[in-house]
C-alpha positions as CSV (number, residue, x, y, z in Angstrom):
1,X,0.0,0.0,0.0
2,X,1.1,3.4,-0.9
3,X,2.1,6.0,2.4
4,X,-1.0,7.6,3.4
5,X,-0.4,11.0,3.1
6,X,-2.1,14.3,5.0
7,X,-3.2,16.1,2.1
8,X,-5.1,13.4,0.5
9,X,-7.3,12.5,3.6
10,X,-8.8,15.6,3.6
11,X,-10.6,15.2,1.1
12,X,-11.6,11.8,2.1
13,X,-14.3,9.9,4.3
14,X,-12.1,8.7,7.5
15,X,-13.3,6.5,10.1
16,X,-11.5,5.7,13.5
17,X,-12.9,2.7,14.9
18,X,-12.3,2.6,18.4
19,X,-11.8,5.3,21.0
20,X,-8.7,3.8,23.0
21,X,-5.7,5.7,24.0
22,X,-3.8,5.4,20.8
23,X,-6.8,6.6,18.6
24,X,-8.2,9.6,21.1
25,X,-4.5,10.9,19.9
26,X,-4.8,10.3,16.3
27,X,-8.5,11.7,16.5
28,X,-6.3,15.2,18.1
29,X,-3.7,15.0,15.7
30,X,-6.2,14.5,12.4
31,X,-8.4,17.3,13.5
32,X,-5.8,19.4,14.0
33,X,-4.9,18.8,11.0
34,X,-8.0,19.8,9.2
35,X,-9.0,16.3,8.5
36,X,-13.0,15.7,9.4
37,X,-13.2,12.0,10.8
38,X,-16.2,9.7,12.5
39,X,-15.7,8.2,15.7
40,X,-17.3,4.7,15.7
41,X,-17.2,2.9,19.0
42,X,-18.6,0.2,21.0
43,X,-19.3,1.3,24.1
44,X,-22.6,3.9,24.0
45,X,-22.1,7.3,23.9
46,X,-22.5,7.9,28.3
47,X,-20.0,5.1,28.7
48,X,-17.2,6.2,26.3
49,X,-15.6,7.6,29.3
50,X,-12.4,9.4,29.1
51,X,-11.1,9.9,25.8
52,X,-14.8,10.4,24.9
53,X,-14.3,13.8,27.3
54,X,-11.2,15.2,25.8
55,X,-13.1,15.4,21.9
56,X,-17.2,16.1,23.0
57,X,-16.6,19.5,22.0
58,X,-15.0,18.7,18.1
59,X,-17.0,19.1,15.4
60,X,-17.2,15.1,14.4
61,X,-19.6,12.6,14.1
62,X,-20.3,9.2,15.9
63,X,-21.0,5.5,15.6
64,X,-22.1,4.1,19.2
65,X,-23.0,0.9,20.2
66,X,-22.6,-3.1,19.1
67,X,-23.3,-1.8,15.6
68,X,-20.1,0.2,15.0
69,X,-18.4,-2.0,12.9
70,X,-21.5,-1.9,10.4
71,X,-21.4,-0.2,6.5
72,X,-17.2,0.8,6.7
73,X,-17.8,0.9,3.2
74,X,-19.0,4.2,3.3
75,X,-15.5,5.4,4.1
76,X,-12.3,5.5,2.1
77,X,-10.2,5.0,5.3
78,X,-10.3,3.5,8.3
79,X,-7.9,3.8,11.0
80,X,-8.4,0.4,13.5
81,X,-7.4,0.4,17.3
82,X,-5.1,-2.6,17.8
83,X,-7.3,-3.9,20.3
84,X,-9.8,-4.8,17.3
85,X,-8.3,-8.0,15.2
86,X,-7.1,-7.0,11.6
87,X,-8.6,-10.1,10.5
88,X,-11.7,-9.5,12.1
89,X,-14.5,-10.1,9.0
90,X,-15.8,-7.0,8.9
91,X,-12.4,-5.7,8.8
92,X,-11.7,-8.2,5.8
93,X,-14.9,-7.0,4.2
94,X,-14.3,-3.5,4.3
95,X,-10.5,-4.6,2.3
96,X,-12.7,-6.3,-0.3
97,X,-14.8,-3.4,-1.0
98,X,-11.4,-1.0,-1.2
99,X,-11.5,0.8,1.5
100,X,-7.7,1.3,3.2
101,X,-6.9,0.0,6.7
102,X,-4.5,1.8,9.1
103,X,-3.7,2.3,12.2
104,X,-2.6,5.2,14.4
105,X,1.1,3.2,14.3
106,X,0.8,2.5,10.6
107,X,0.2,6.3,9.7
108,X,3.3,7.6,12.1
109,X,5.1,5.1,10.0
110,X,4.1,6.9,6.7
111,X,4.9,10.5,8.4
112,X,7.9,9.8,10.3
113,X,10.8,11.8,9.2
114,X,13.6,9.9,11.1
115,X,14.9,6.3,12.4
116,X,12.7,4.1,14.2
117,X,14.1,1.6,16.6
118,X,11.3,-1.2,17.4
119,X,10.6,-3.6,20.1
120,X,9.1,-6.9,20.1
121,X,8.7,-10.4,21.9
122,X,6.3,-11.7,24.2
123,X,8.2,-10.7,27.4
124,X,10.5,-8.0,28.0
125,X,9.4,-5.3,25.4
126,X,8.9,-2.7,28.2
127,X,12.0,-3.3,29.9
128,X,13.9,-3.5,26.2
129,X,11.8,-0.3,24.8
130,X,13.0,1.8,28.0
131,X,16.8,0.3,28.6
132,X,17.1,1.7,25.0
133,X,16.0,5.1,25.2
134,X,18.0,5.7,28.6
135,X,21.1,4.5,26.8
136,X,20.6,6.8,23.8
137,X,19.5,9.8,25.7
138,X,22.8,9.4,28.1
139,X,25.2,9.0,24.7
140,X,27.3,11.6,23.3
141,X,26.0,11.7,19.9
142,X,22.2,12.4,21.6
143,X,23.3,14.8,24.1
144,X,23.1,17.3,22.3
145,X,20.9,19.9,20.6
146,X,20.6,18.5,17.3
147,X,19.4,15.3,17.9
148,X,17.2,14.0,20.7
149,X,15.5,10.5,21.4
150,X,11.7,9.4,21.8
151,X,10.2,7.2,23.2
152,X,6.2,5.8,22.6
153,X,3.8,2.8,21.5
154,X,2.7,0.2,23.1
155,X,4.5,1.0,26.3
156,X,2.7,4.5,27.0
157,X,2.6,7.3,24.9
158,X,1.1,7.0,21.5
159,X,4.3,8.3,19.0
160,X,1.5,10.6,16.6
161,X,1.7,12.8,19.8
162,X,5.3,14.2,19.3
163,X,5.7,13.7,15.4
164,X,5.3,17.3,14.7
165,X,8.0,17.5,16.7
166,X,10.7,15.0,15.3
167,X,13.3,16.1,12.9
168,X,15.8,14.4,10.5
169,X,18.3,13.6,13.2
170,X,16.3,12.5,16.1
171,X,15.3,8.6,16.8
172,X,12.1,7.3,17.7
173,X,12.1,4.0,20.0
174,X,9.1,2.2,19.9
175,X,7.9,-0.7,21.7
176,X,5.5,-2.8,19.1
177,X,3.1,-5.4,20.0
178,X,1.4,-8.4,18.0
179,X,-2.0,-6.4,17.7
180,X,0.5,-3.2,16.4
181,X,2.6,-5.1,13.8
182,X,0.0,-7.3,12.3
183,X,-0.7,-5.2,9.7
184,X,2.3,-3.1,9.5
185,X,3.7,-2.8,6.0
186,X,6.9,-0.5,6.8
187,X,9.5,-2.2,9.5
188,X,12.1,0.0,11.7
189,X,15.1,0.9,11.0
190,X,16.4,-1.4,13.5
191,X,14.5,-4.2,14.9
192,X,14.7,-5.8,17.9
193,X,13.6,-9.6,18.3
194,X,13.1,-11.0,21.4
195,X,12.0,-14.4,22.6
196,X,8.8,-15.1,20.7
197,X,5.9,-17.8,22.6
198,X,2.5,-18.2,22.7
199,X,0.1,-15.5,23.8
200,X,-2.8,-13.9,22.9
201,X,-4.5,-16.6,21.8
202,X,-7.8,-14.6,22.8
203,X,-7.0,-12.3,20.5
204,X,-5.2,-14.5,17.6
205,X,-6.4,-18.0,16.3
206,X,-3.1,-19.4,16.5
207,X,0.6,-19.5,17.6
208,X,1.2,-19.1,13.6
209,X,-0.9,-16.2,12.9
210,X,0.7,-14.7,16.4
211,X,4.0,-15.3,15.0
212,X,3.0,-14.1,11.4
213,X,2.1,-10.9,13.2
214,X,5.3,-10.6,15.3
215,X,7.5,-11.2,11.7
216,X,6.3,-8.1,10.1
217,X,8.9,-6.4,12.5
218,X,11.4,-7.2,10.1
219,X,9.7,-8.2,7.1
220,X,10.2,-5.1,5.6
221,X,13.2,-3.7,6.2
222,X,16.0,-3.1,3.2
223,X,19.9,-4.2,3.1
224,X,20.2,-1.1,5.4
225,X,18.8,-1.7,8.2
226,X,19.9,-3.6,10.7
227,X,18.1,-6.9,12.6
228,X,18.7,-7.5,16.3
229,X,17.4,-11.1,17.0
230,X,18.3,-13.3,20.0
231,X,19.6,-16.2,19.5
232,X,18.5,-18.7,21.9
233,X,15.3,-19.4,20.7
234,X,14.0,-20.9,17.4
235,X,10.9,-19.0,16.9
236,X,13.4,-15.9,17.0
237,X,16.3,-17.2,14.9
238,X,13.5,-17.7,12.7
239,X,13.0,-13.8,12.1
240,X,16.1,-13.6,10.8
241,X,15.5,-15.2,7.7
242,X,12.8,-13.5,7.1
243,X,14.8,-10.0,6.6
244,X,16.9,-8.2,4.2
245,X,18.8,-6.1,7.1
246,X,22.2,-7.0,8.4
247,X,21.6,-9.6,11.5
248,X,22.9,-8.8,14.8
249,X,22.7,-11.8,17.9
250,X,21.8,-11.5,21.4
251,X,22.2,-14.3,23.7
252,X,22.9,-14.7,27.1
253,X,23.8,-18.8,27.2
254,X,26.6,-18.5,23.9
255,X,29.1,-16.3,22.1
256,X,28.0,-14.5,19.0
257,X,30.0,-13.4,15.9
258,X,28.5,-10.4,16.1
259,X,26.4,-8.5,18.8
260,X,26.1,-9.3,22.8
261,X,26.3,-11.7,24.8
262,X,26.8,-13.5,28.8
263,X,29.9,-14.6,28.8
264,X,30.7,-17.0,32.0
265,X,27.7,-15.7,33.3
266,X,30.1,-13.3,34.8
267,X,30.7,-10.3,31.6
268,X,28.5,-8.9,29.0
269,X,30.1,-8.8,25.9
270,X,29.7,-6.6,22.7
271,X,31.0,-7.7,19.4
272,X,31.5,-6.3,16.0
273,X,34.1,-6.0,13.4
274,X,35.6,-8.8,15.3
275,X,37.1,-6.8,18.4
276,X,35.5,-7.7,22.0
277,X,33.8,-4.7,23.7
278,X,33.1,-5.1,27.4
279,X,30.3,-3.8,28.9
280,X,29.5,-4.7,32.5
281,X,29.8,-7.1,34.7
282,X,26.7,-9.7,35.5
283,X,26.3,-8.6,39.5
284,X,26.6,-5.0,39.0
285,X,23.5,-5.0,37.2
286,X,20.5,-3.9,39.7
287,X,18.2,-5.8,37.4
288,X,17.1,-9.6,38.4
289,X,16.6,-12.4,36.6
290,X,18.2,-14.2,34.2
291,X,15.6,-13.2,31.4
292,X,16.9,-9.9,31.9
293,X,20.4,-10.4,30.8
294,X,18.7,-11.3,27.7
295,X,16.8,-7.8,27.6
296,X,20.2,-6.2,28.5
297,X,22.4,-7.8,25.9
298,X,19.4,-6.6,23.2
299,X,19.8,-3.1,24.4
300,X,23.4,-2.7,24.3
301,X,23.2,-3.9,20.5
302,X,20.1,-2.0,19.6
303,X,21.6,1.3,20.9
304,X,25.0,0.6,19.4
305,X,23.9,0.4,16.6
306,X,21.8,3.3,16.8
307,X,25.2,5.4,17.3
308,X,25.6,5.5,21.5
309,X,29.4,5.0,23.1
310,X,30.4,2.1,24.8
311,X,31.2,4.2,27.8
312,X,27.2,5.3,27.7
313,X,25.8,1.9,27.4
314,X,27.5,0.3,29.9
315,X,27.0,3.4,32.7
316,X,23.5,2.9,31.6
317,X,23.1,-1.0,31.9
318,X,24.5,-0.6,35.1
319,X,22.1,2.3,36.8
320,X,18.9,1.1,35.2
321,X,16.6,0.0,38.0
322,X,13.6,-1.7,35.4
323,X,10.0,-0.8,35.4
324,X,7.2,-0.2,37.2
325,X,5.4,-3.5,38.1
326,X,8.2,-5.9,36.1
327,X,9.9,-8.2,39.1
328,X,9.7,-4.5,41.2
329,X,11.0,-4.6,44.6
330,X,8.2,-2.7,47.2
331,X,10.2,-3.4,50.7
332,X,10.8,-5.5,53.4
333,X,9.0,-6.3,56.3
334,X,9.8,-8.8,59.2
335,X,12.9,-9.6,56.5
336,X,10.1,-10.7,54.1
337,X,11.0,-9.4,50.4
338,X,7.8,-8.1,48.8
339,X,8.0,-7.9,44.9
340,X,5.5,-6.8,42.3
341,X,5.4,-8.6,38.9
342,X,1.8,-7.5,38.5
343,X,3.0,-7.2,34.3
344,X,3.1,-10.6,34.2
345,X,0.2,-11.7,32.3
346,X,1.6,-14.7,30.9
347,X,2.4,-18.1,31.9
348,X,6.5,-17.5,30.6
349,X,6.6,-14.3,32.5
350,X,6.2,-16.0,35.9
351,X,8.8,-18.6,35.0
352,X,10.8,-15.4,34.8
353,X,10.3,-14.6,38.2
354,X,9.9,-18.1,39.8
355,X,13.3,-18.7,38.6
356,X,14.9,-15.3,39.7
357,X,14.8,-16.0,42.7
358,X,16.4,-19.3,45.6
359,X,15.0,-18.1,48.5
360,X,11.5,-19.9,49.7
361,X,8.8,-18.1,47.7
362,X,5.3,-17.3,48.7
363,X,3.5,-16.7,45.4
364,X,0.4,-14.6,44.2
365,X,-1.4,-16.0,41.2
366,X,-4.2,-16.0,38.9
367,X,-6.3,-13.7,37.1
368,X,-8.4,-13.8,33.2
369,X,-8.2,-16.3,31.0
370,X,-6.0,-15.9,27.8
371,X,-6.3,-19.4,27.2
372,X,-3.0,-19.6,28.4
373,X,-1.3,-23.3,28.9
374,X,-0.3,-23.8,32.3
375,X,1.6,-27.0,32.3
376,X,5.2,-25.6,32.1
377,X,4.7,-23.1,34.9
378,X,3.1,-25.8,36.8
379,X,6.0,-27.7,36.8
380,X,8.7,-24.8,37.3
381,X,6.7,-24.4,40.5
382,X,6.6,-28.2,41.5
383,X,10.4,-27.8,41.0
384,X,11.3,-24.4,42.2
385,X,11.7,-23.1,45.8
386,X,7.4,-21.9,45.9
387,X,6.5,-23.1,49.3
388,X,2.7,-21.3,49.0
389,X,0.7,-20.7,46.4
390,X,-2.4,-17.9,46.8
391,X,-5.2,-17.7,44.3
392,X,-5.9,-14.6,43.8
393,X,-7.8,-14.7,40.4
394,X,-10.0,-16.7,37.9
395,X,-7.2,-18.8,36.4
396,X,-5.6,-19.7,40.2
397,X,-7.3,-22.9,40.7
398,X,-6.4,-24.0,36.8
399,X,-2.7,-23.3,37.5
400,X,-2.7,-24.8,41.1
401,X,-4.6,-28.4,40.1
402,X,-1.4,-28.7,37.5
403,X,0.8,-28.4,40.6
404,X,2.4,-32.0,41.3
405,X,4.2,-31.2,44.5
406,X,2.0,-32.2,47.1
407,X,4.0,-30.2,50.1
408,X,3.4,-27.0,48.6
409,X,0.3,-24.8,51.0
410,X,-2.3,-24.0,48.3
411,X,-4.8,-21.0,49.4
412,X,-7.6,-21.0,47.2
413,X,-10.2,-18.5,45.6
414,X,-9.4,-15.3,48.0
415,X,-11.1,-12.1,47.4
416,X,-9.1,-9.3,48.4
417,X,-5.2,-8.2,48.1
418,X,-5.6,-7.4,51.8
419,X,-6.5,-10.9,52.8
420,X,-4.0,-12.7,50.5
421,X,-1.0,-10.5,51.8
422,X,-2.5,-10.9,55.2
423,X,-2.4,-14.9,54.5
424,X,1.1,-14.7,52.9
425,X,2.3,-13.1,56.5
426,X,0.9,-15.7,58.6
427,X,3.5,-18.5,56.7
428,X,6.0,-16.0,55.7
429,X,9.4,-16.3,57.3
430,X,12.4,-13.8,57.7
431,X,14.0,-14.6,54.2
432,X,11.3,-15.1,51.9
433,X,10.0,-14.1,49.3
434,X,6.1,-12.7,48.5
435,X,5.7,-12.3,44.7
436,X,2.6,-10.9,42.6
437,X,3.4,-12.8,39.6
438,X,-0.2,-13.7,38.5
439,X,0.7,-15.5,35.0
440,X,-2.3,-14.2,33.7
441,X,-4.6,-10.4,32.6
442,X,-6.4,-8.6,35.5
443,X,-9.8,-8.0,33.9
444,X,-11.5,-10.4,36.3
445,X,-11.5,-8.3,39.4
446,X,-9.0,-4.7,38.0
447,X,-9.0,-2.4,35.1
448,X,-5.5,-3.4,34.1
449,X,-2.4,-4.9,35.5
450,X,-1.3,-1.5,36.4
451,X,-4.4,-1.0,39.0
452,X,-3.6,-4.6,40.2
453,X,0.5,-4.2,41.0
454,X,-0.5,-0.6,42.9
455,X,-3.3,-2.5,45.4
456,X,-0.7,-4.8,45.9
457,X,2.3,-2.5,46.4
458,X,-0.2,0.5,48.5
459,X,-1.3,-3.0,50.8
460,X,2.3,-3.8,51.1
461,X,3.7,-0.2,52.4
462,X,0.8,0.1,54.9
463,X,2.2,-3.1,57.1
């Protein structure tokens, strides 16, 4: 498909289906830029909430209700929130008919005047997205006045909010999720490839179609760009034959010819042009888990690539404290560790943090259904050092009937984060650990994982 351009859409029909964060701001920037849209949306008109408020007093017209989806043939463009599936049939009907499907992600990608760095995997985007930009904002060459580093998608801000902004000689780093890429026909400038598994499956029929989705990342890049991909999975290694960019490894369990890696478990390692660049060492890094040295050794490469120092990135690596709600450390109590992994949404994630830690664990889990399979956690917790296991959502008793290690203390089906951190205290012993990994989405009992990991953390620092 040809860039959309600004010009041409004012003189076109335009729909935005979907009034989520991401397409409140590309409602904003379109108006602003002359262009007369309808809203079409779900939820009714009194229930639109938030984003609703910020546009009632524009000048556009609305869709509301179960309906919205109905006659997009009237428009010439639709722009889709990634919270409703590309392949979804009236979607695929509206294609047929001509009309052209974008996204508010799609559109910065048509309009975006300089480099785009891009995140994607199942775990560790955030952490990946952000350990990139603080590397490139502390670099020499982005230090400066003449070039500067943003930072948007699917972690926060939506990146049509600063592209009037962005000149030639600035970089955009963007974390991208499945929903985001699915229909992406431009890839960044340099790619980043995490591990890739399962997830989603509420959203996507299959691990194929998810993986399809994640591929388009670097499907489209030219002999220029360049293709960070780690190198310890399959599904990953897999991207890299899927792209015309120069390939660049990550791996924290071998040496690669040319990238980053663990080496010893004891040095991080960056190689190119065949001369050995180190970076930090393993326990000066305040992040934990050995996930993370993955996310680590994809940030170094990513931002050298994207021009920072070696003397940046490894100052960086080493004062980087994570993100909110990713394996977070709240306090201690009693000599109880409290950590918050509220992010964790997926069975893999909670693997992460089951493993991150030796110390006798008291663990927090359960929440909506992604028709997630719980087998593999299930046995990492039969195995690991869990000694209790709360149930503190929907998919809690799922996960703990897997569990084959009869001397673990199961707690089932508790209401509140008061009572479960109440009933984690009552076994907990100096030395141990309480983790909020849940495995799973909040929308059973919160609004997102976010409102989840602050009940736990606000219970937590009122003991």
């Amino acid at each position: 498909m040809k860039n959309l351009k600004l010009e041409n859409l004012k003189n076109q029909k335009v729909g935005i289906l979907g009034l989520g964060q991401e397409n409140s701001a590309l409602l904003e920037f379109l108006y602003k830029k002359g262009i007369n849209v309808t809203v079409c949306d779900k939820k009714e008109k009194g229930e639109a909430g938030e984003h609703l408020e910020k546009i009632k007093n524009l000048p556009i017209q609305f869709r509301f209700g179960d309906n919205y989806l109905d006659n997009l043939e009237d428009f010439d463009v639709v722009f889709r929130t990634p919270g409703l599936p590309y392949l979804d049939s009236k979607i695929s009907n509206a294609l047929k008919a001509g009309v052209v499907v974008s996204s508010q992600i799609k559109l910065f990608f048509d309009l975006c005047p300089c480099p785009i760095v891009g995140v994607t995997g199942t775990k560790g985007k955030g952490t990946t997205t952000t350990l990139i930009y603080e590397i490139l904002k502390k670099s020499s060459k982005f230090s400066g006045l003449n070039s500067r580093v943003f930072l948007g998608g699917n972690i926060g801000t939506p990146p049509i909010e600063f592209l009037d902004k962005l000149q030639v000689d600035d970089v955009v780093v963007l974390e991208l999720s499945s929903f985001q890429l699915q229909d992406l026909e431009k890839s960044p400038n340099i790619a980043i490839a995490l591990d890739i598994k399962v997830d989603h499956l509420d959203y996507h029929k299959d691990k194929k179609e998810y993986v399809e989705a994640k591929t388009n990342i670097v499907r489209f890049q030219t002999k220029d760009d360049f293709a960070v991909i780690n190198a310890d999975y399959l599904t990953s290694i897999e991207l890299a034959a899927a792209t015309p960019a120069q390939v660049y490894w990550f791996s924290r369990r071998k040496s690669v010819d040319k990238g980053t890696w663990v080496k010893n478990k004891e040095e991080i390692i960056l190689r190119d042009n065949d001369k050995d660049n180190f970076i930090c060492k393993t326990n000066e890094l305040t992040l934990r888990g050995e996930h993370n040295l993955e996310n680590v050794c994809a940030a170094v490469t990513a931002s050298y690539l994207a021009g920072a120092d070696i003397t940046s990135i490894g100052d960086s690596v080493r004062s980087f404290k994570g993100l909110e709600h990713r394996l977070e450390f709240i306090r201690e109590f009693n000599g109880i560790s409290f950590y918050n992994d509220s992010f964790s949404t997926t069975p893999d994630t909670t693997i992460a943090a089951v493993k991150s830690f030796s110390a006798p664990i008291i663990l927090l889990v359960g929440g909506s259904e992604k028709n997630a399979n719980y087998e593999e956690l299930s046995e990492v917790i039969s195995s690991s050092s869990v000694k209790k296991i709360i149930n503190i959502g929907s998919t809690g008793e799922k996960i703990i009937d897997l569990i084959k290690r009869p001397s673990i203390n199961i707690v089932k089906d508790i209401k509140t984060m008061d009572e479960a951190i109440n009933l984690a205290l009552d076994s907990a012993e100096s030395g141990d650990v309480v983790l909020l990994s849940p495995a799973s989405a909040s929308f059973d009992r919160y609004k997102n994982y976010k409102e989840r990991g602050e009940l736990f953390k606000k219970t937590v620092l009122s003991l």
